[in-house]
C-alpha positions as CSV (number, residue, x, y, z in Angstrom):
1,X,20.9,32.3,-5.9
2,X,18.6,29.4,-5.3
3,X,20.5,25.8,-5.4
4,X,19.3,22.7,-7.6
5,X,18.5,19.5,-5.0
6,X,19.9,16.5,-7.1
7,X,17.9,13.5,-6.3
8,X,21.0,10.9,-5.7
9,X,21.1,7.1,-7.3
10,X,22.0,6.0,-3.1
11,X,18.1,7.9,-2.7
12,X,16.3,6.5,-5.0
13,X,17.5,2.8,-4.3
14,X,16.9,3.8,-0.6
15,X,13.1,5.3,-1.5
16,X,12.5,1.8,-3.6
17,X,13.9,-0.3,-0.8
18,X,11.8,1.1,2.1
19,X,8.7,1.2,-0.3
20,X,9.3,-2.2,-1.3
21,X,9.3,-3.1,2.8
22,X,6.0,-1.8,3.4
23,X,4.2,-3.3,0.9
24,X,6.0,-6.4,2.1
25,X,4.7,-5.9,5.5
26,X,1.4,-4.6,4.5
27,X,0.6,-8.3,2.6
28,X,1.8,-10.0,5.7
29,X,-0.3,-8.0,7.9
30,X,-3.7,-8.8,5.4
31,X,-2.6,-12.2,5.6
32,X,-2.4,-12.7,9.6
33,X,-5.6,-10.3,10.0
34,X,-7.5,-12.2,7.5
35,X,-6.2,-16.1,8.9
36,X,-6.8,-14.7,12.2
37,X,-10.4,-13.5,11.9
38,X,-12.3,-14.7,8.5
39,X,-12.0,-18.4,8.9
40,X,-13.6,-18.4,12.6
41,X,-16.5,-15.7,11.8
42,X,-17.4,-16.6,8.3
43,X,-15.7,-20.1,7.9
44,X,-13.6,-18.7,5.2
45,X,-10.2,-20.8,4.2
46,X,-6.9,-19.0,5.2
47,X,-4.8,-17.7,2.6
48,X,-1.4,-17.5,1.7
49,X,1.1,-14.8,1.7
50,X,0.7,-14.4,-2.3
51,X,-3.1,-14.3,-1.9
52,X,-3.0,-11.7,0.8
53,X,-0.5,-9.4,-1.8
54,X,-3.0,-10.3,-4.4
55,X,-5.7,-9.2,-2.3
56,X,-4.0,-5.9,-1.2
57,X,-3.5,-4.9,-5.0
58,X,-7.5,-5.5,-5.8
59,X,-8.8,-3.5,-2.7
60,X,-5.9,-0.5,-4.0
61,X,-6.8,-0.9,-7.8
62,X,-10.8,-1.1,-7.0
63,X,-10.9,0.9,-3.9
64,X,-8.1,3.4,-3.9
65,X,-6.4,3.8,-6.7
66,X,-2.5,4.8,-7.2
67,X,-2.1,8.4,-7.8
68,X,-2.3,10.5,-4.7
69,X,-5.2,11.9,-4.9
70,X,-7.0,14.6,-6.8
71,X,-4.8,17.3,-7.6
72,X,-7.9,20.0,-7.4
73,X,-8.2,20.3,-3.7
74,X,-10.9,23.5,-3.7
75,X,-12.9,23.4,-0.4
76,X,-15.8,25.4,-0.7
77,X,-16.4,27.3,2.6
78,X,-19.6,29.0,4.0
């Protein structure tokens, strides 16, 4: 007999907290590569941490999107 896997309330607040961490640490790293490099190569301002998060969630909402990925993953092969 096959056993249900219930998804626990101490899982989901661990899943939102280490979600919540990266994109935490993905705006900082946007913000020290872009202070770092733009302003000395194309004499761009620096930016702050809010800007970089800002700037993370354009590049994901024009670039990549959310979802993960198409859900149709035929490879046609010769």
């Amino acid at each position: 007999m096959k056993t249900k896997k219930f998804i626990t309330p101490v899982k989901v607040v661990g899943f939102v907290t280490v979600a919540l961490g990266l994109i935490a640490v993905f705006g900082l790293v946007i913000q020290l590569l872009w202070n770092g490099i733009m302003p000395g190569v194309f004499g761009l301002r620096e930016i702050s941490y809010l800007q970089a998060f800002g700037l993370l969630l354009l590049c994901r909402i024009l670039l990549g999107g959310f979802g993960s990925g198409s859900k149709n993953n035929k490879h046609i092969s010769a």
